[in-house]
C-alpha positions in Angstrom: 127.5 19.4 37.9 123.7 19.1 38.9 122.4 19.6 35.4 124.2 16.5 34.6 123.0 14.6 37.6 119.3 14.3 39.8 118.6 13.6 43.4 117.1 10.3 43.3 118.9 9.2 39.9 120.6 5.2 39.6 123.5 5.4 37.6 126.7 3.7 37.2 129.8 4.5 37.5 133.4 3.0 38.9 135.5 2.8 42.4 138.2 5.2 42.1 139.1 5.4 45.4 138.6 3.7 48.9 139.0 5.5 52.2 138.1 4.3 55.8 134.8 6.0 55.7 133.7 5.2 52.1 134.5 4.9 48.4 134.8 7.6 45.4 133.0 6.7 42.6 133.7 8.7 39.2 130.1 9.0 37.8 131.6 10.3 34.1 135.1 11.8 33.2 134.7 15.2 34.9 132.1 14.0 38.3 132.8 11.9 40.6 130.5 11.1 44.3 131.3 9.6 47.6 129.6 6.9 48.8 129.8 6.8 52.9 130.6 3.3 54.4 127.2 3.2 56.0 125.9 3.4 52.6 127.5 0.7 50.4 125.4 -2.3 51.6 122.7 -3.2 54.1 123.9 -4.0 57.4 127.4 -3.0 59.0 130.3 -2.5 56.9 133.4 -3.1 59.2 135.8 -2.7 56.2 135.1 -1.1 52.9 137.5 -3.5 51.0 135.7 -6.6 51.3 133.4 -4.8 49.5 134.7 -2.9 46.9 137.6 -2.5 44.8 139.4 0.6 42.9 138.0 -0.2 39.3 135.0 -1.7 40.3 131.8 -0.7 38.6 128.6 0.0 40.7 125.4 1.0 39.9 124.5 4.3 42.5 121.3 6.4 43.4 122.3 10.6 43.7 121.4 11.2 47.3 122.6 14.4 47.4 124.3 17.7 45.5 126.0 20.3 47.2 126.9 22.9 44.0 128.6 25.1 46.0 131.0 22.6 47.8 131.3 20.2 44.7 130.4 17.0 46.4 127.7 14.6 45.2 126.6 11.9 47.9 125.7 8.6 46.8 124.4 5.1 47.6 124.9 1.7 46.4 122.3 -0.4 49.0 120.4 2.6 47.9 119.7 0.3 44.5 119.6 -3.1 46.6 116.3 -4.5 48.0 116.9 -4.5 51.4 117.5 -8.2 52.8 114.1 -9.6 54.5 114.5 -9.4 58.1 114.3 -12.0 60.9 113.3 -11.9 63.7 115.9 -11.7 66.5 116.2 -13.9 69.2 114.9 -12.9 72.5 117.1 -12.1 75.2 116.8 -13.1 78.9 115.8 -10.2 80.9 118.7 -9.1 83.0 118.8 -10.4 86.3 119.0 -7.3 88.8 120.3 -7.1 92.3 117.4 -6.2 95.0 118.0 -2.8 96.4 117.7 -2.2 99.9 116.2 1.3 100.9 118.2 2.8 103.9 115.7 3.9 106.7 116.6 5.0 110.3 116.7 2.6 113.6 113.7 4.9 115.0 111.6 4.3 111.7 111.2 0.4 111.6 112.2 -1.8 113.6 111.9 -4.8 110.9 114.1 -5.7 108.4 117.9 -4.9 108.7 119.0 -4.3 111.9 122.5 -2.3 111.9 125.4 -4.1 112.5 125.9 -2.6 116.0 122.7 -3.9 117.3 123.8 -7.3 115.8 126.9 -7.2 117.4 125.9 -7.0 121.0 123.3 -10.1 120.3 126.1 -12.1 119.1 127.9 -11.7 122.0 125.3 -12.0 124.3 124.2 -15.6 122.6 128.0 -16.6 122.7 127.9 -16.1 126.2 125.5 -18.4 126.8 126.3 -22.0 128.5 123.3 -23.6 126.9 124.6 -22.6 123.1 128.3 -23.4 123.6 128.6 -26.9 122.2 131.0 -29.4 124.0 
């Protein structure tokens, strides 16, 4: 099998089969290669049948050869130029919630007061004649 074929070798060859995670390609009558989904065209392949077809023939580099197992992994964007990229557009930052670091009554006495402090102040103003509207 790897006398016939290089690492790093375009040549083409026809879909003989389609599974969800790529596409067999016979490279001659007795080799045949898988090409994995995230290699069959630039950007993100959701489903390999809009792509390709059984019967369909492709022109694929040799990425790798593993004798010993029998498998040949190949690449059709491999042989594409790669699409000129643009530039995305920027995002809004995030907008984050303020955090509020716990500290003790004793430590500070600005900021927060607890809600028991509060409490006794609210009933102490709604106690008072001079706030009570009429």
């Amino acid at each position: 099998m790897s006398e016939k074929f290089e690492i790093g070798a375009v040549v083409t060859g026809k879909v003989t089969g389609i599974q969800p995670y790529g596409a067999f390609v016979a490279l001659d009558d007795s080799t045949q290669g898988l090409v994995h989904i995230s290699e069959i065209t630039h950007g993100f392949v959701k489903d390999i049948n809009e792509h390709l077809k059984v019967g369909d023939e492709v022109k694929v580099k040799v990425l790798s050869i593993d004798s010993g197992a029998g498998k040949i992994g190949l690449s059709i964007r491999a042989t594409e130029e790669a699409p000129e990229r643009t530039e995305a557009p920027k995002k809004a930052p995030k907008k984050r919630q303020a955090s509020v670091k716990a500290t003790s009554h004793i430590e500070s006495t600005e900021g927060f007061n607890s809600l028991k402090d509060k409490l006794q102040a609210w009933i102490e103003q709604s106690q008072r004649e001079d706030l009570i509207k009429k």
